[in-house]
Structure formats: C-alpha cells, structure tokens
C-alpha positions as CSV (number, residue, x, y, z in Angstrom):
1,X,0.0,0.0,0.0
2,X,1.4,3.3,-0.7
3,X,2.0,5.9,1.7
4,X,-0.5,8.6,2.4
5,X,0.5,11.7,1.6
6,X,0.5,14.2,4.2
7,X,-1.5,17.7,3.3
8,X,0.4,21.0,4.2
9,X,-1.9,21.4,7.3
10,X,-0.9,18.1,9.2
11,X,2.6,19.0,7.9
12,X,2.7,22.6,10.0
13,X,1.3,20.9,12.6
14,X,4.6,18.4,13.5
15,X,7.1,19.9,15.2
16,X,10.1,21.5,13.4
17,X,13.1,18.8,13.3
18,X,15.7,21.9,14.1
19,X,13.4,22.8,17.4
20,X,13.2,19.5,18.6
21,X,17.1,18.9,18.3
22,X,17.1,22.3,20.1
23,X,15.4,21.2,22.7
24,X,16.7,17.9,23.0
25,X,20.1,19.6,23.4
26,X,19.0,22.4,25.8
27,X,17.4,19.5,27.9
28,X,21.2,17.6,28.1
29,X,23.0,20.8,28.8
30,X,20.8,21.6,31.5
31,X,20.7,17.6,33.2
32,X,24.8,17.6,32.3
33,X,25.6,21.2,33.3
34,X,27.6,19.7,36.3
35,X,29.9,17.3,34.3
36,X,30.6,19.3,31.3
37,X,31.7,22.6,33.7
38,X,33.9,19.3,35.2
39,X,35.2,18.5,31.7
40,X,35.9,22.1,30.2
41,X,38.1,23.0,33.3
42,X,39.9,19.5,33.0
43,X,40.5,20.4,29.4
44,X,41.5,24.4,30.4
45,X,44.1,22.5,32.6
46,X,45.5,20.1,30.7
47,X,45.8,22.7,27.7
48,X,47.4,25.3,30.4
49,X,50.0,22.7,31.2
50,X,50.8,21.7,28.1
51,X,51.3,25.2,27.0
52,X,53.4,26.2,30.4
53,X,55.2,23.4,30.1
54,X,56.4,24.2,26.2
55,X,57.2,27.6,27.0
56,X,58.9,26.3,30.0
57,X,61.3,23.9,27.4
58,X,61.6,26.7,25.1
59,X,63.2,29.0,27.9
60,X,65.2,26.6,28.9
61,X,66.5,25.7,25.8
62,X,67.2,29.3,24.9
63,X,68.6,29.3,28.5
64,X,70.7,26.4,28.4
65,X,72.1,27.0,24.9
66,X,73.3,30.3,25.7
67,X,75.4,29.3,28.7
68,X,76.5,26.3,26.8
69,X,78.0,28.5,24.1
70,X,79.9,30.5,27.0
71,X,81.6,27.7,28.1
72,X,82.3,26.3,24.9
73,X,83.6,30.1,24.4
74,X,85.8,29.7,26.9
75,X,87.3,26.0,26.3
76,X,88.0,26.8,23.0
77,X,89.7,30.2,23.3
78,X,91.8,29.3,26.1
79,X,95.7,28.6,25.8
80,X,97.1,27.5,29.1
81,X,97.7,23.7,29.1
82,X,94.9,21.5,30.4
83,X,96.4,19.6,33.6
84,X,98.0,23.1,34.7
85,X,97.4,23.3,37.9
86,X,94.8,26.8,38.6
87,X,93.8,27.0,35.5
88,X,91.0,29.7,35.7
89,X,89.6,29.8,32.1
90,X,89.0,25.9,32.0
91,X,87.4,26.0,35.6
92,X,85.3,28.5,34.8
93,X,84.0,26.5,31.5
94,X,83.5,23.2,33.7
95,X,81.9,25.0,36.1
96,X,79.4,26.6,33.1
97,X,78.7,23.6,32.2
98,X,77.9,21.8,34.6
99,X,75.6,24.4,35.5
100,X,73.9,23.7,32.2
101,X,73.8,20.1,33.5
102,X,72.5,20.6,36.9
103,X,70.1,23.8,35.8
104,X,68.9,23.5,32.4
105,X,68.8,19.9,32.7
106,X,65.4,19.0,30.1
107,X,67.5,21.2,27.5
108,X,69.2,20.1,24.7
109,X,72.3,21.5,25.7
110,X,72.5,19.9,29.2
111,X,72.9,16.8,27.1
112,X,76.3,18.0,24.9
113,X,77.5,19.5,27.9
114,X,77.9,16.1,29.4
115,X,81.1,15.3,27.3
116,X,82.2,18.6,27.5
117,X,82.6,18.2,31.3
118,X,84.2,14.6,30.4
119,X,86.6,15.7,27.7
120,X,87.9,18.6,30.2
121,X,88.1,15.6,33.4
122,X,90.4,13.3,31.4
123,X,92.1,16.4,30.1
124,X,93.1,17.2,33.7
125,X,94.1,13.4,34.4
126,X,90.5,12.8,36.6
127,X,89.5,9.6,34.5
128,X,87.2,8.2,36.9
129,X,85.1,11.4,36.4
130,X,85.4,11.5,33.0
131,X,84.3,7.9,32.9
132,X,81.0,8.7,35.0
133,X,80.1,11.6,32.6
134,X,80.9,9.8,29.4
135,X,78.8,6.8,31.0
136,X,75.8,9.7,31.8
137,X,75.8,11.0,28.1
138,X,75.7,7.0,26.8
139,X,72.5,6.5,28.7
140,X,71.2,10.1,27.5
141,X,72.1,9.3,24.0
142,X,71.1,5.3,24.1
143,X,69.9,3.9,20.7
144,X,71.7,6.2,18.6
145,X,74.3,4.3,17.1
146,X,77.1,7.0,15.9
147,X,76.9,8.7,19.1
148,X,76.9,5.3,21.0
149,X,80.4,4.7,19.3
150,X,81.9,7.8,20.0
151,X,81.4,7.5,23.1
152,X,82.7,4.1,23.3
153,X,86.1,5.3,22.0
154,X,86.2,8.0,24.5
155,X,85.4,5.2,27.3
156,X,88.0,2.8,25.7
157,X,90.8,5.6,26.2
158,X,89.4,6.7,29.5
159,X,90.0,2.8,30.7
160,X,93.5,2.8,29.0
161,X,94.6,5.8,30.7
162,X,93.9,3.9,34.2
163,X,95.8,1.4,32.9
164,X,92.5,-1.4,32.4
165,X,93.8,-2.2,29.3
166,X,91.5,-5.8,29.2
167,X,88.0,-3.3,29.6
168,X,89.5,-1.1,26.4
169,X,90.0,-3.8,24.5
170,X,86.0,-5.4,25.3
171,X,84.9,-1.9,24.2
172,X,86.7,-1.5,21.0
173,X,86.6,-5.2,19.8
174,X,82.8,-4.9,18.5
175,X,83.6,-2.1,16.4
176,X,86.3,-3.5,15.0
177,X,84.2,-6.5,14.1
178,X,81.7,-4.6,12.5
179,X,83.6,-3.5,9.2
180,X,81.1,-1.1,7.5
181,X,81.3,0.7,11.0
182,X,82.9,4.7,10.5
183,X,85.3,4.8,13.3
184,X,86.6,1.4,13.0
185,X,89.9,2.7,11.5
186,X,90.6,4.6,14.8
187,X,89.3,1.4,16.9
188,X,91.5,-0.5,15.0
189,X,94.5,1.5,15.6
190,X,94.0,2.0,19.5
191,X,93.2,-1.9,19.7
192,X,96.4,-2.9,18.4
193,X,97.9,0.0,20.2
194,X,96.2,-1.9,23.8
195,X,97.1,-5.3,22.7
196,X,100.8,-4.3,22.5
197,X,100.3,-2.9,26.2
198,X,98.7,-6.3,27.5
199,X,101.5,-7.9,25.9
200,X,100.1,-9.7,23.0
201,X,102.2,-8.9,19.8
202,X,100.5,-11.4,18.1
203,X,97.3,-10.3,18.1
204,X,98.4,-6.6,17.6
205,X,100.1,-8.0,14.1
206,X,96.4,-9.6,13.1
207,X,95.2,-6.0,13.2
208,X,97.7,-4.3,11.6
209,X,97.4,-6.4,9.0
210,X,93.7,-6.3,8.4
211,X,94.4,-2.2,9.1
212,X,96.4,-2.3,5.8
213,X,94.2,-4.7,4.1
214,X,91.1,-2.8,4.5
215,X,92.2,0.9,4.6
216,X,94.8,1.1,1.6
217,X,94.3,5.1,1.4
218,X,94.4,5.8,5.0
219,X,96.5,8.4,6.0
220,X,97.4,6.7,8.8
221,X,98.8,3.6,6.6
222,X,102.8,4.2,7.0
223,X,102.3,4.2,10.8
224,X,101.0,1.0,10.3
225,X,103.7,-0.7,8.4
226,X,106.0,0.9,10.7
227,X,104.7,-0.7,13.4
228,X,104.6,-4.4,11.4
C-alpha cells in the first residue's frame, strides 16, 4: 500500500526537526551542566600545562644554549695547558657547564655539555670522572648508534689511561668486528695499540694487517707498516 500523503496542514502541525534537536540539546546541557563545567576546566588544565610546560622547554633551551656557548667560548679560546694546575679559564668553563647540566637539565644543551665536562676531566688526568660523565651522556644518547660509538672510544681511552687495558679492549673489539662501522679505523689503531700494552704482539700484528688490508688510502697507513 502506498503511503499517504500528508497535506500542508498536518505537515505545519509536527514539530520543526531543528526545534526539537534544540530542545533535546537544551534538555542535556541543563541535566549535564555539572559534568561538562567538570570537563571544560579539566580540558582548560591540561591545555594550560601543556602550553606552560612548552614555554617552559623553550626558555630553557634558549637558557641552556646560551650558557652552553659560554663555556664552549671559553674552552675553546683558552691557551694554558689543560692539567696546569689553577687554570682559571677551563674552571670557569667546567663549572658553566655543569651548570647547564645541573640547571637546564630538560635542554638540549645539558645533554652536549655532558662530554664537554668529560673531555675537560680526562684532560686534567680525573678519569674516573670523566668515565662517569661519558657513561651519563651514553645512557642520555642510548639507541643512537654513531653517538653510542663515540662515546665508546672516549670510554675505551678513558680505561687505558687507568691502565684497564682488558676493559679497552671489550669496548673497542665490537667495532672492530663490524667492518662497515665509520670509526673502526681509529678502533683499530688503539686496539692494536692496547694489545701491544697487555703484551700480546700477536694479536696486535692480526690487526695491523687487516688495518692495511682494508684501509689502503688511509693516511694513517705508513704508521701502520712501521709498526709491522
């Protein structure tokens, strides 16, 4: 059967669809007034925090930048020898950055300062120190392979300076084994250089020869003849 069709009367009659939504939504603000007031202030929050907190990262990595190029001023401009004893200029670049550490420590530059502060320790001889800030940055800079291997060579040479020749070697042998790796020309040089100082000439040979093998333009290949 078809459907009868309404006449204009019984059509002005119903009520208007927009009305009724109207009042259906007038209805639920005024049952829900309680809640919503609940949610738009928990929304005002969360976007007040989020905006404090991103201002707050911003000034501090304006802030920590700044104070990380004053040290880094200072370090490189400087003359006297490292390990002199009273040596103003690199104390007072230490002591910048470590207060870019200990300060402005969710900046990016707290971060870089950490080697900084290792590079000037094993400068001045303090290799258990540099150690423990070359071991902060590898945590801060986990996952991130270059960086990771860097920092492995700067741990390697921190452990040869105290004389743990066996830890330098564990360090550097990985990277030697991995032969695509971009700093396994200087691995390879300072682990034959440690196996030489744990008394193993044999095994310092094997490297230099797979040194001159692999790395036929190296400027560093008539060392490593000279050492054959």
């Amino acid at each position: 059967m078809a459907n009868k069709k309404l006449s204009r009367k019984e059509l002005l009659k119903g009520p208007d669809e927009f009305l009724t939504l109207s009042s259906r939504a007038a209805a639920y603000l005024s049952a829900h007034t309680r809640e919503l007031k609940i949610a738009g202030i928990a929304v005002a929050v969360i976007l007040a925090g989020y905006l404090s907190v991103y201002g707050y990262l911003r000034h501090t990595n304006t802030k920590g930048q700044e104070a990380y190029n004053l040290a880094y001023d200072i370090l490189t401009e400087t003359d006297s020898p490292a390990d002199m004893p009273g040596n103003e200029d690199l104390k007072k670049a230490e002591d910048l950055f470590k207060e870019v550490i200990d300060e402005y420590a969710m900046s990016k530059a707290a971060r870089l300062a950490l080697p900084q502060v290792a590079h000037i320790k094993f400068s001045q001889k303090n290799y258990d120190e540099a150690l423990a800030y070359y071991e902060r940055f590898a945590e801060k800079i986990s996952g991130r392979k270059q960086y990771e291997d860097l920092t492995s060579l700067a741990l390697a040479l921190c452990h040869e300076a105290k004389g743990e020749f066996k830890k330098a070697i564990s360090i550097l042998t990985p990277l030697v084994e991995e032969p695509a790796n971009p700093f396994r020309e200087t691995a390879m040089l300072s682990l034959e250089r440690l196996y030489r100082l744990e008394n193993q000439p044999e095994k310092a040979r094997d490297v230099l020869e797979k040194f001159i093998q692999d790395y036929k333009t190296s400027p560093f290949l008539p060392m490593a003849k000279a050492r054959l």
